[in-house]
PAZAPA-4460 file (N, C-alpha, C; in steps of 0.05 Angstrom, whole numbers, plus 32768, in hexadecimal, padded with zeros to 4 digits):
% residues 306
    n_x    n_y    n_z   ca_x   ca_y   ca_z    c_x    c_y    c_z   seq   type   mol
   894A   86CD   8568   8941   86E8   8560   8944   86FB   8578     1      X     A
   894E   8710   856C   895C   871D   8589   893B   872D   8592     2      X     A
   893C   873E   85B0   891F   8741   85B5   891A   8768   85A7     3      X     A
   8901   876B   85A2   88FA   8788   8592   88FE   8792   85A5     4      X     A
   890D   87A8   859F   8912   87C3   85AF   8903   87D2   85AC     5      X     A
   88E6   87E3   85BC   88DC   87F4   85BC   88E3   880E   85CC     6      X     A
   88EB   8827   85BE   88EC   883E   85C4   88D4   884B   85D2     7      X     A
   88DB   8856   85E9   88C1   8859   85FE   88C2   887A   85FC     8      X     A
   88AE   8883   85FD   889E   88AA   85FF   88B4   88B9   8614     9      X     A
   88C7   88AE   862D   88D3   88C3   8639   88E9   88B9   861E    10      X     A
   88F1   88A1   8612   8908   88AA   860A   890B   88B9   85E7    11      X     A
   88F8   88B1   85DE   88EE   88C8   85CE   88F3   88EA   85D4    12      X     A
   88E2   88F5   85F0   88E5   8910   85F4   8908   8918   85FA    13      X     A
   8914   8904   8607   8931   8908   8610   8937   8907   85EC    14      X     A
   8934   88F8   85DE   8946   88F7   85C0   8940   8918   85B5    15      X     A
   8923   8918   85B5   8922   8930   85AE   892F   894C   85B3    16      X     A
   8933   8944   85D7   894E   8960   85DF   8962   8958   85CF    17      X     A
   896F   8948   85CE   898D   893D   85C7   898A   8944   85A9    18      X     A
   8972   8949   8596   8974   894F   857E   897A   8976   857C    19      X     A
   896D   8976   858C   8967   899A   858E   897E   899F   8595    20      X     A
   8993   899B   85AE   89A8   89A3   85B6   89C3   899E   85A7    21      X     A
   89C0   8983   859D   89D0   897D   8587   89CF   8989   8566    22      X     A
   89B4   8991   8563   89AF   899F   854A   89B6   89BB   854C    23      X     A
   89B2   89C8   8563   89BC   89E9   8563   89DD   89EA   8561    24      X     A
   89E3   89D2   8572   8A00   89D4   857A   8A18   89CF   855C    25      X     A
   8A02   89BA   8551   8A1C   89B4   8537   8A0B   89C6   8520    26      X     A
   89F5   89CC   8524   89E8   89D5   8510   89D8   89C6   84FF    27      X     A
   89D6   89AA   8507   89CA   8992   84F7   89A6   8998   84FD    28      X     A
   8994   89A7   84EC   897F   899A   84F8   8979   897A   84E8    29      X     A
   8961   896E   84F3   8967   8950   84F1   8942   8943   84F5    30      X     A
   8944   8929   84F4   892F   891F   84FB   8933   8900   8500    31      X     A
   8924   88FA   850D   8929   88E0   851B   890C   88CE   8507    32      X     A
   8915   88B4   84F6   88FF   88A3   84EF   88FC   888A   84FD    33      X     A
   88E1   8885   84FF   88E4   8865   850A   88E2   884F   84FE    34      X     A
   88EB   883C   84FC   88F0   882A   84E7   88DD   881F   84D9    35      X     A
   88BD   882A   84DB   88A9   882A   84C8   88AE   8841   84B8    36      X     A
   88BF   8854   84C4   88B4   886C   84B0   88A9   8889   84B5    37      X     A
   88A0   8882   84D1   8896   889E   84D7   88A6   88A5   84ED    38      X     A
   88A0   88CD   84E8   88AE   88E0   84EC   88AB   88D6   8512    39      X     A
   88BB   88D4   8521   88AC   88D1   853C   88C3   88EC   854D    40      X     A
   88D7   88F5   8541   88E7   890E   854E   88ED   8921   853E    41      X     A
   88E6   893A   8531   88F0   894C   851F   8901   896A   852B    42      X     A
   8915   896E   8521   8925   8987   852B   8925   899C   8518    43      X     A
   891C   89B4   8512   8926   89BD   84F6   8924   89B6   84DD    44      X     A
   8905   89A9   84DA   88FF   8998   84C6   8904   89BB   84B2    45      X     A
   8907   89A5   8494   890D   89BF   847D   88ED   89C5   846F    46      X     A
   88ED   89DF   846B   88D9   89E6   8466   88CB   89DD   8448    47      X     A
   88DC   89D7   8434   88D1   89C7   8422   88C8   89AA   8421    48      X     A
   88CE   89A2   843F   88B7   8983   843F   88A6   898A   844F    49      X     A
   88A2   8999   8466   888E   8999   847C   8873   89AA   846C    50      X     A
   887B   89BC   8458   8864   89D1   8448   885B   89BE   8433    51      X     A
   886D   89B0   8428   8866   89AD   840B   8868   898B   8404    52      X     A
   887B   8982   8400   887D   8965   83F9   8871   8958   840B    53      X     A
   8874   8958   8426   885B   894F   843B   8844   8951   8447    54      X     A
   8841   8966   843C   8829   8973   8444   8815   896C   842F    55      X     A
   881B   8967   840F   8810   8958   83FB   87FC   8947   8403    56      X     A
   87F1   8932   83FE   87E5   8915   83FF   87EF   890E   83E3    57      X     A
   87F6   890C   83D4   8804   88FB   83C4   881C   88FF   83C5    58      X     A
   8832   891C   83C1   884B   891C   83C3   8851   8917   83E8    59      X     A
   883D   8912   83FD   8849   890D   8415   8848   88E9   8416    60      X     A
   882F   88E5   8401   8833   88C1   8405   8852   88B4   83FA    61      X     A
   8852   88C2   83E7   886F   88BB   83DD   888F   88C3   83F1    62      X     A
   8885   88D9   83FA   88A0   88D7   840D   8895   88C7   842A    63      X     A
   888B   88BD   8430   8883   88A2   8446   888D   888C   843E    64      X     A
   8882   8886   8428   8895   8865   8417   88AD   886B   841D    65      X     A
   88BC   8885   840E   88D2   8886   8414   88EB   8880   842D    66      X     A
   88D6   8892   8443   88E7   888C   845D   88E5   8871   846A    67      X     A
   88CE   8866   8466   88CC   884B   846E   88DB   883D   8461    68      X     A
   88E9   8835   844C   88FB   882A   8439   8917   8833   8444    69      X     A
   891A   884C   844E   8936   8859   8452   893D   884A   8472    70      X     A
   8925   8849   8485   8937   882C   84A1   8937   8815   8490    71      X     A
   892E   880C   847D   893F   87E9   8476   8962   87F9   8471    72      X     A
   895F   880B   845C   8978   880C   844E   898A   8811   8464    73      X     A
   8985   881F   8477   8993   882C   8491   89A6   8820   84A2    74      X     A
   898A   8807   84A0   8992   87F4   84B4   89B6   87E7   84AE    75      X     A
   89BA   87E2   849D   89CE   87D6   8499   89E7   87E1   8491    76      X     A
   89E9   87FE   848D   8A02   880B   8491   8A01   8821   84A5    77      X     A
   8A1F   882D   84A1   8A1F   883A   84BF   8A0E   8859   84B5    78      X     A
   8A10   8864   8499   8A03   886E   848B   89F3   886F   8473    79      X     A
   89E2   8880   8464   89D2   887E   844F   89D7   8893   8442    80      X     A
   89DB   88A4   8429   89D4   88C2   8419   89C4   88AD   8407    81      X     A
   89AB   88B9   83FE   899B   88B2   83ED   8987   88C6   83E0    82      X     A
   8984   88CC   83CB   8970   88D4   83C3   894E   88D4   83BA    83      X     A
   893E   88E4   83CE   8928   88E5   83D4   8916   88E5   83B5    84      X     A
   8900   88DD   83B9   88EB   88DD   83A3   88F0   88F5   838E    85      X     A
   88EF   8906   83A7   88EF   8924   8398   890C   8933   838F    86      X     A
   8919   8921   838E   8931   892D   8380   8942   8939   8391    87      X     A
   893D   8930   83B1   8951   8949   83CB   8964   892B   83D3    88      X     A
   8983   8940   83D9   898E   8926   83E8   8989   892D   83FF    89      X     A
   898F   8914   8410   898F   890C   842A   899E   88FC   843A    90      X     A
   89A5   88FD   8450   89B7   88EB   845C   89A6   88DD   847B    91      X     A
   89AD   88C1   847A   89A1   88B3   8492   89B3   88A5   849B    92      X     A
   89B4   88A7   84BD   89C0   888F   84C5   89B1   887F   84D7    93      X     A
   89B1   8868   84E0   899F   885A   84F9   89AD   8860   850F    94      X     A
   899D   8862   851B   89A1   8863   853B   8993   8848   8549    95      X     A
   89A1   8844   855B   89A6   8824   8561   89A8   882C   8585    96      X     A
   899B   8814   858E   8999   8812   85AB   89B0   87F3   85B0    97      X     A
   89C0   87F8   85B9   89D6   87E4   85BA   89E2   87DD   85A1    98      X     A
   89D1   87C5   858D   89E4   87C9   8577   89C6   87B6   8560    99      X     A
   89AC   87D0   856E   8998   87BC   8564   8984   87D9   854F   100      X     A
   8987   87DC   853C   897B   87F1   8532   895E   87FA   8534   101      X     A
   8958   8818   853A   8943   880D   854A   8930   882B   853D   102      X     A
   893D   8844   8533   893B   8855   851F   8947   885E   850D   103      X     A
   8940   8871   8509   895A   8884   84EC   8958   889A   84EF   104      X     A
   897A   88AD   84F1   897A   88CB   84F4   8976   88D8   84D1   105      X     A
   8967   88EB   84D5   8964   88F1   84B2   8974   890E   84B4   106      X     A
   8981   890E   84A4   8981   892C   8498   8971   893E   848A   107      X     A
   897A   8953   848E   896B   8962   847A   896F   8967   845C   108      X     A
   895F   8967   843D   895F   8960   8427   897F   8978   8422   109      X     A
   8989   8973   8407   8996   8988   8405   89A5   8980   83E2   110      X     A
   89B3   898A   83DB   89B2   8991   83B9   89D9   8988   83B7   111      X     A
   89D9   8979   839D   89FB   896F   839A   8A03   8983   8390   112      X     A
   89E8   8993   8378   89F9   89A4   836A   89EC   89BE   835D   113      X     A
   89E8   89D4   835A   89DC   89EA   8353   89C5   89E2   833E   114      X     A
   89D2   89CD   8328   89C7   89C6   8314   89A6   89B5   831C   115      X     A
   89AE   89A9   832F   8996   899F   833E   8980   89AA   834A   116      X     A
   898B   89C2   8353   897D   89D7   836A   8964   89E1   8348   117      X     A
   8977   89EA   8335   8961   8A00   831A   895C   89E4   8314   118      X     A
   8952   89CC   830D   8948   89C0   82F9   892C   89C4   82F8   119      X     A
   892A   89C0   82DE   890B   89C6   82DA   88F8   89A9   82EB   120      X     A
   8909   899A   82F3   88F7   8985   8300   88E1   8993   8315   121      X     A
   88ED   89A2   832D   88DB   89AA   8343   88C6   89BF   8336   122      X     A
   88CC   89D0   8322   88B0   89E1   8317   889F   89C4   830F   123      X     A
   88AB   89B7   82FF   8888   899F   82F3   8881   898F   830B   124      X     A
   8894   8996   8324   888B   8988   833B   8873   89A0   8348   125      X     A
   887B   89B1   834E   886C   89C6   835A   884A   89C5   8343   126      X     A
   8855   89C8   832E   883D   89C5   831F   8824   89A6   8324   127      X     A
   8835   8998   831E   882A   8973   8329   8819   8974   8347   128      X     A
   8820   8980   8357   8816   8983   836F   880A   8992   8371   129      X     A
   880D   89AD   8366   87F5   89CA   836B   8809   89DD   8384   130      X     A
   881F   89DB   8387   8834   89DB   839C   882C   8A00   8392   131      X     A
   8830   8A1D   83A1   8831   8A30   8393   8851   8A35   838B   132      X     A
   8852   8A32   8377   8868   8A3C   836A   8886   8A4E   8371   133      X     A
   8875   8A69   837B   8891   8A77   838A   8891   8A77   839C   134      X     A
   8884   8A6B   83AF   888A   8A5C   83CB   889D   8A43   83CC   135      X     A
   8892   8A2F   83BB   88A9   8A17   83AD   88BA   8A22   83AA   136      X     A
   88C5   8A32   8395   88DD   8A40   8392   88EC   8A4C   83AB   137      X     A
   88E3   8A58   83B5   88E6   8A62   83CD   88FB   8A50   83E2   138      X     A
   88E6   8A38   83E3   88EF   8A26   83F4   8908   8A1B   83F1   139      X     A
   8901   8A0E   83D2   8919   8A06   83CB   8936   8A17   83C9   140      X     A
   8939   8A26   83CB   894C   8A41   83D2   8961   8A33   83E9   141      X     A
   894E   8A30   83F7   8953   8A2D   841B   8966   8A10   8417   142      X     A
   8961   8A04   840B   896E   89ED   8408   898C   89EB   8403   143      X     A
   899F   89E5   8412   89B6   89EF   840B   89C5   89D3   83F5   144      X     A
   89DC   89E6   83ED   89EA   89DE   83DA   8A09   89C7   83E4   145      X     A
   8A13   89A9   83DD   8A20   89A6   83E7   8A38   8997   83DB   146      X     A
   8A4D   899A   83D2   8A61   8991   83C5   8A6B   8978   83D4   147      X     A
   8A72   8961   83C4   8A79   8948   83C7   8A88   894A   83E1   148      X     A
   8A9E   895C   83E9   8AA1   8963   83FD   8A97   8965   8421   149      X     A
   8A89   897C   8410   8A75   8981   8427   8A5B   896D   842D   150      X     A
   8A57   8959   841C   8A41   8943   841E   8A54   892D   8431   151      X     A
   8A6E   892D   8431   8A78   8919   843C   8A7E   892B   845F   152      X     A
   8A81   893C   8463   8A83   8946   847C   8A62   894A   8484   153      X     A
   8A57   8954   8478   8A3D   8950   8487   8A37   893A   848F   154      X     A
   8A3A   8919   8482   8A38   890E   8484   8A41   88FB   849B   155      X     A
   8A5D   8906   84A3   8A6F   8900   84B4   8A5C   890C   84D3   156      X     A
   8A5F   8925   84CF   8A4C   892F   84E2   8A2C   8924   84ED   157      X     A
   8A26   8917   84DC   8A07   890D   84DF   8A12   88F0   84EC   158      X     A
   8A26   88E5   84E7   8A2C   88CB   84EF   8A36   88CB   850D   159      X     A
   8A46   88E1   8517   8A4F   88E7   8530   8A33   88EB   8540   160      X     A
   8A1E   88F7   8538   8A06   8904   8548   89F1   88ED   8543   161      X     A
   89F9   88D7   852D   89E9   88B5   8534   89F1   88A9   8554   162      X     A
   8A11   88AC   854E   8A17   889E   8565   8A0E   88A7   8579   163      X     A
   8A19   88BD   857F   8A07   88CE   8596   89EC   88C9   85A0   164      X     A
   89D8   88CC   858A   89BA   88C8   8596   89C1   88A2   859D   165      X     A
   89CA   8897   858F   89C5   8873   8594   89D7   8876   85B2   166      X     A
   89E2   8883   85B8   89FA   887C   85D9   89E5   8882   85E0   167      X     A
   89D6   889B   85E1   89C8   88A5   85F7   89B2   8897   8609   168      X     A
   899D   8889   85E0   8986   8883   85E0   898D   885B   85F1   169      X     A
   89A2   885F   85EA   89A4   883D   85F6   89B0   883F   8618   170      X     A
   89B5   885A   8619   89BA   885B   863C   8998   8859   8645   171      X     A
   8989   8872   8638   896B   887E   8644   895D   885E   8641   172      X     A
   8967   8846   862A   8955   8832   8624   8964   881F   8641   173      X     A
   896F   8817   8640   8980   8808   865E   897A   8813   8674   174      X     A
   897D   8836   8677   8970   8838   8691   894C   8833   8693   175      X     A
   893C   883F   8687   8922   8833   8683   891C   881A   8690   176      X     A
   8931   8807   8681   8927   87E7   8686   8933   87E3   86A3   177      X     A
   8944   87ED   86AE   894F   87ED   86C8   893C   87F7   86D6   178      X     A
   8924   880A   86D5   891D   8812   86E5   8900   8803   86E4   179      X     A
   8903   87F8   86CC   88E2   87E9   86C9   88EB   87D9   86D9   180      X     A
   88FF   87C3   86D8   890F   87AD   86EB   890A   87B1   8709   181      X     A
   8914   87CC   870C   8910   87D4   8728   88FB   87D9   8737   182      X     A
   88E5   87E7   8724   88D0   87E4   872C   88BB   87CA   8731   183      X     A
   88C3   87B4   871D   88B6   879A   871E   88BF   8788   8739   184      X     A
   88E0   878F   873B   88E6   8781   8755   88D9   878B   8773   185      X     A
   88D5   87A6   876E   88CD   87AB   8782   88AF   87AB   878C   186      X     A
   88A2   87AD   8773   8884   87A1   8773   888A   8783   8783   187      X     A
   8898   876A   8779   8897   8753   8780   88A4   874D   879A   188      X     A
   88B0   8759   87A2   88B7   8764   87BC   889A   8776   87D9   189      X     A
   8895   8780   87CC   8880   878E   87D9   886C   877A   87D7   190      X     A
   8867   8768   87C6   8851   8759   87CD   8854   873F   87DB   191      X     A
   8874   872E   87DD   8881   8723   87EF   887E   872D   880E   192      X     A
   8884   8748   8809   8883   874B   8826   8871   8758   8839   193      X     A
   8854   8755   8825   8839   8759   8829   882E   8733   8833   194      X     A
   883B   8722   8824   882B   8703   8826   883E   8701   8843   195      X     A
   8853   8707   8845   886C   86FE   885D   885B   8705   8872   196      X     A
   884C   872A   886D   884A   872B   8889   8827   8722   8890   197      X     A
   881A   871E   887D   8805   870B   8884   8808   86F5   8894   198      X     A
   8819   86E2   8889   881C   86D1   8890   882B   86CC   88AF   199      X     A
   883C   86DF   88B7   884C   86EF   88D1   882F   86F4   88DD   200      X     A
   8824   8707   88D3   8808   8707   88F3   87FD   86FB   88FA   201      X     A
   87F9   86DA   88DD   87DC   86D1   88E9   87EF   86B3   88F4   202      X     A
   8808   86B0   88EF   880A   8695   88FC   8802   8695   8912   203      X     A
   8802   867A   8914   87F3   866E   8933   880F   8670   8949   204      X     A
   8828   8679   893F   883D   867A   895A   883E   869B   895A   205      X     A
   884A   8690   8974   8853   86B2   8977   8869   86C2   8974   206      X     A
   8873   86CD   895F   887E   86DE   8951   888E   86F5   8955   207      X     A
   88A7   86F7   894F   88B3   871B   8951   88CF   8717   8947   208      X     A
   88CE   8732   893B   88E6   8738   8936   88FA   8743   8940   209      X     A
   8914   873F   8938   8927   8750   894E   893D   8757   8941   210      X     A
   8940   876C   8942   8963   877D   8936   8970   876B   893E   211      X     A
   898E   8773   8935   89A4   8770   8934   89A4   8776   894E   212      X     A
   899E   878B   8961   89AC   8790   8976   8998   878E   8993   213      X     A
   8985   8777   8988   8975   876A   899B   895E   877C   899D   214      X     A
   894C   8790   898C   893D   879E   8999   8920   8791   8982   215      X     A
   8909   8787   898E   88F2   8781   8982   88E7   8799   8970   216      X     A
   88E1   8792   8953   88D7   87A8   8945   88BF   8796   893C   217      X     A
   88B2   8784   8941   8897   8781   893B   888E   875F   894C   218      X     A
   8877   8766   894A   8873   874C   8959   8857   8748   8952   219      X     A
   884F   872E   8946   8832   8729   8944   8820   8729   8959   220      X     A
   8803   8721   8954   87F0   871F   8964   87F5   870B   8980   221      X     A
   87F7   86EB   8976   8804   86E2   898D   881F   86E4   8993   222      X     A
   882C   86F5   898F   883D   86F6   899F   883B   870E   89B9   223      X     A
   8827   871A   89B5   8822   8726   89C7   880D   8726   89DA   224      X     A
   8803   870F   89D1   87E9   8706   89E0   87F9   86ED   89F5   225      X     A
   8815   86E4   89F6   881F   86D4   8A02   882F   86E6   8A18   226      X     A
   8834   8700   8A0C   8841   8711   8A23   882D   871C   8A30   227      X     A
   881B   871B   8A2B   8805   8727   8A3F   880B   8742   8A30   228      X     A
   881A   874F   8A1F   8814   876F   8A1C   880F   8772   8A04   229      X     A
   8804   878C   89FA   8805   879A   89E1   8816   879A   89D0   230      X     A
   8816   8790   89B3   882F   878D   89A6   883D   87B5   89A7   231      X     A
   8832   87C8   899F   883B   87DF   899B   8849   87E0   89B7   232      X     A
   8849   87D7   89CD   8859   87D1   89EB   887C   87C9   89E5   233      X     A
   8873   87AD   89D6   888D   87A6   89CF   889F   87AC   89C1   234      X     A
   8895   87C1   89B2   88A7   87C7   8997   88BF   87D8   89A8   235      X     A
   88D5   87CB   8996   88F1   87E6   89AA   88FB   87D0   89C3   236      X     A
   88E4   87C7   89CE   88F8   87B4   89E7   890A   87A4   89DA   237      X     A
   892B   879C   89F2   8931   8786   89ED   892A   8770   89F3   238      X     A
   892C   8764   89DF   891B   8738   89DA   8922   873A   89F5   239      X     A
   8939   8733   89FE   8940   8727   8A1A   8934   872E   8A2F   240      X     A
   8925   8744   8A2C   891C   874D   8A40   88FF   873D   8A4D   241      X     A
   88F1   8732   8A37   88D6   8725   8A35   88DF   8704   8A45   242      X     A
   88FD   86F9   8A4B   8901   86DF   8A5E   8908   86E9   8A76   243      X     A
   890A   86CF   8A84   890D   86CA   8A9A   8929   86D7   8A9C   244      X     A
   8937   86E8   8ABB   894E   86EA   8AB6   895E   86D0   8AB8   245      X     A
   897C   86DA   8AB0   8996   86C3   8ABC   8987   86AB   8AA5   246      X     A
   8980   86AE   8A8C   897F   869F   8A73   898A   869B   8A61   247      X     A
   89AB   869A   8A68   89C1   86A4   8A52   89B3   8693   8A45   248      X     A
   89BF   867D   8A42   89B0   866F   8A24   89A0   8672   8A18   249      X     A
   898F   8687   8A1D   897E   8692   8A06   898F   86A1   89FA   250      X     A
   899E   86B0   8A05   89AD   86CA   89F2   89C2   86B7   89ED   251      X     A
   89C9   86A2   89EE   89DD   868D   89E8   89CF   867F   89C5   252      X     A
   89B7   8680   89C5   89AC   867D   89AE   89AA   8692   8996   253      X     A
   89A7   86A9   89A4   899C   86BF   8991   89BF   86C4   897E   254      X     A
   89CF   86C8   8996   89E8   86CD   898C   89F5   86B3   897A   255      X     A
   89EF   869F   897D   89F6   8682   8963   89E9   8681   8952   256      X     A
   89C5   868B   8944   89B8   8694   8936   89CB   86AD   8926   257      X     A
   89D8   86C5   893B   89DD   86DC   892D   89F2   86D2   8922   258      X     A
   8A10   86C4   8925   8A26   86C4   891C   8A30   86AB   8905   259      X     A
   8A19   8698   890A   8A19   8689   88F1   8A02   8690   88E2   260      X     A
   89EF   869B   88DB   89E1   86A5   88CC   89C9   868B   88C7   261      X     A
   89C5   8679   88DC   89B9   8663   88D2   899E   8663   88EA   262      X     A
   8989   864E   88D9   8970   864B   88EF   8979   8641   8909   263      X     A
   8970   8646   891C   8976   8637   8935   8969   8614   892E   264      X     A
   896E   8602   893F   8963   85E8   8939   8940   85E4   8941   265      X     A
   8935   85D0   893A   8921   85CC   8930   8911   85CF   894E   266      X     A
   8925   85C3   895A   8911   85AF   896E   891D   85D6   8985   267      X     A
   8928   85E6   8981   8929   8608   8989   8933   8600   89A9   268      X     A
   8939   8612   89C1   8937   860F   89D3   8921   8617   89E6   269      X     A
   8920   8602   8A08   8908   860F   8A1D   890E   862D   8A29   270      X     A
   8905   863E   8A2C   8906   8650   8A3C   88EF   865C   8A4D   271      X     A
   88F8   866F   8A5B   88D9   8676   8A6B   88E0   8695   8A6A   272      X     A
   88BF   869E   8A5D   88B7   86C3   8A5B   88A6   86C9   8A79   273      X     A
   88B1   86DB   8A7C   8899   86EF   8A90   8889   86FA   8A89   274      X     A
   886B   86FA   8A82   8858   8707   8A77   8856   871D   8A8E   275      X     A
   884A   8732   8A7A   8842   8751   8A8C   8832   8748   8AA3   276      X     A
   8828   8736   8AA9   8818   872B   8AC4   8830   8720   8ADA   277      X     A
   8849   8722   8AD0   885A   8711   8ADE   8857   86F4   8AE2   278      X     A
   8845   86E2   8ACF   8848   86CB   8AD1   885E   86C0   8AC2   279      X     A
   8869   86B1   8AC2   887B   869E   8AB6   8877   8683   8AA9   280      X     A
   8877   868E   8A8F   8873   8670   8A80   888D   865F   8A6C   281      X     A
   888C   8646   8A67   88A0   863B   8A5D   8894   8641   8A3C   282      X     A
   88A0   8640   8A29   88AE   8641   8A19   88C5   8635   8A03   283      X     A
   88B4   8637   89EA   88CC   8625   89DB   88D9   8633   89C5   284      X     A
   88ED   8644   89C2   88F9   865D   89BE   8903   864C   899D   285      X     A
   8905   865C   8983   890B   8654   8975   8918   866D   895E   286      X     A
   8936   8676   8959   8939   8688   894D   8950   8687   892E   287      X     A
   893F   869A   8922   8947   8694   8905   8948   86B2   88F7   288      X     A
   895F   86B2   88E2   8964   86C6   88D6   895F   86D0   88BF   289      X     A
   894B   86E6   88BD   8937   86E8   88A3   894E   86EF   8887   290      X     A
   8954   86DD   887C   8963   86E7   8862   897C   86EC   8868   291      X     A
   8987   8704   885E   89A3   8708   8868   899D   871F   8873   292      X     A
   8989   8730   887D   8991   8744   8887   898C   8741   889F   293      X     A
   8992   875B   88B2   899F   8753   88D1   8983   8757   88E0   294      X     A
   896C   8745   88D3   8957   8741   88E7   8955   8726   88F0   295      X     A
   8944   8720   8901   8943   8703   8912   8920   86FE   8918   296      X     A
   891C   86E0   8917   8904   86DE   8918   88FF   86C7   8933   297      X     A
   88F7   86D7   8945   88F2   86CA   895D   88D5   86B3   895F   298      X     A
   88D9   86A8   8966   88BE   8693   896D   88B6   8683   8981   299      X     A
   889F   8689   8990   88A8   867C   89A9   8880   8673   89A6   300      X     A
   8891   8656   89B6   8874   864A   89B5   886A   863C   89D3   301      X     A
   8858   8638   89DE   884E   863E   89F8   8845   8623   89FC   302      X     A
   885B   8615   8A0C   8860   85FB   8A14   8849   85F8   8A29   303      X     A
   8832   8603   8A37   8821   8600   8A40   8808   85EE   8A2F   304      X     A
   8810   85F1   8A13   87F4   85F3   8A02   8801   85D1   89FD   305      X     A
   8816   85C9   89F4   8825   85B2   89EE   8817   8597   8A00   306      X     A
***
């Protein structure tokens, strides 16, 4: 079973422009149903359902069955003309987020033939309801007239402006989920690298990082309690600068860490730091490359304590 597509409130308000700008532009006003049935986008609704047939409680219960019945029928062609309770045609098509139906564009009601427009049906309707009379009349006026013809180009037209809202609404529905995506990764990310750097201050070795181009951008607690200085001291120096001079093989390490992209070995190399006191201690130097990007994770552990 493929998974329910739910249409989300920005992409609703975006459908809504796309109805307005598309409705002035072709002249279509329109309405968007959801596949229960209710109205959830209207453009230019016609004034004989918004006053009268809907506005009812009995002639509006009956046009609700209706539209909720009109997404089954919807669903499965590329269009619908059908005729409403009340005797108005109409045309629907679904609008579809990839190729998964997910509403229905409605038209507005409208008449095959003059003979339809005078029948005495809508007076015993107006009467049935309590509707006022030359207001009903009125309305029904407004309702335009449309030859087999013209029902098949309208028709055509409403099908071009399905597709339209379904490209759009399945871009606004894919970007949505891309950005929910993006936001979840980066939640899980941000809390990765909230446990990383817990775990970075409180180990028991002493710790720092280093660019690509040798310069320390962070260094835990002991690692700066082994240099004798303030970590905010170290930040910006180069690593190399914290050994003994004439240590190539330390920078003999850092640079075989940088160019194969791999941990240094287990058992790391000895070296000796100058703490800010100028004492000199040995050292068991161990360097590794966080991930793929061009940081480095220094570690040095204080062969005094061994």
């Amino acid at each position: 079973m493929s998974e329910r597509v739910v249409v989300g409130a920005p992409e609703l308000t975006r459908l809504h422009t796309l109805l307005d700008e598309s409705g002035e532009l072709l002249g279509l006003p329109s309405s968007v149903l959801t596949l229960q049935g209710h109205e959830c986008v209207s453009v230019g609704e016609t004034r004989i359902c918004s006053e009268f047939h809907r506005k009812h409680s009995v002639s509006g219960r009956e046009c609700r069955k209706c539209m909720a019945k009109v997404g089954t029928y919807a669903s499965s062609r590329s269009s619908l003309v059908y005729l409403c309770p009340h005797h108005l045609w109409r045309i629907a098509i679904p609008v579809t987020i990839g190729r998964q139906h997910v509403a229905t564009l409605l038209g507005p009601p409208f008449f095959r033939s003059e003979n339809e427009q005078k029948s005495g049906y809508f007076l015993s309707l107006a009467q049935r309801y309590g509707y006022p009379v030359r207001d009903y009349d009125d309305a029904l006026t407004e309702i335009p007239i449309f030859s087999e013809g013209e029902v098949e180009e309208v028709r055509k037209k409403y099908v071009v402006l399905g597709h339209f809202l379904s490209h759009n609404l399945t871009y606004l529905h894919r970007s949505a989920i891309e950005a929910r995506e993006r936001k979840n990764v980066e939640e899980r990310l941000r809390r990765l690298e909230n446990n990383l750097r817990s775990i970075f201050e409180h180990a028991g070795t002493a710790m720092a990082m280093v660019r690509e181009d040798g310069s320390l951008i962070h260094a835990n607690t002991r690692f700066g309690e082994l240099l004798g200085e303030e970590r905010a001291h170290l930040v910006g120096r180069r690593w190399t600068s914290i050994f003994k001079p004439d240590q190539q093989y330390v920078l003999d390490e850092f640079n075989q860490c940088r160019k194969g992209g791999t941990v240094s070995p287990s058992d790391g190399c000895e070296a000796v730091i100058r703490r800010a006191d100028s004492e000199e201690v040995d050292v068991l130097m161990t360097v590794g490359m966080i991930s793929e990007r061009p940081l480095y994770l220094l570690s040095l552990v204080d062969l005094r304590r061994q």
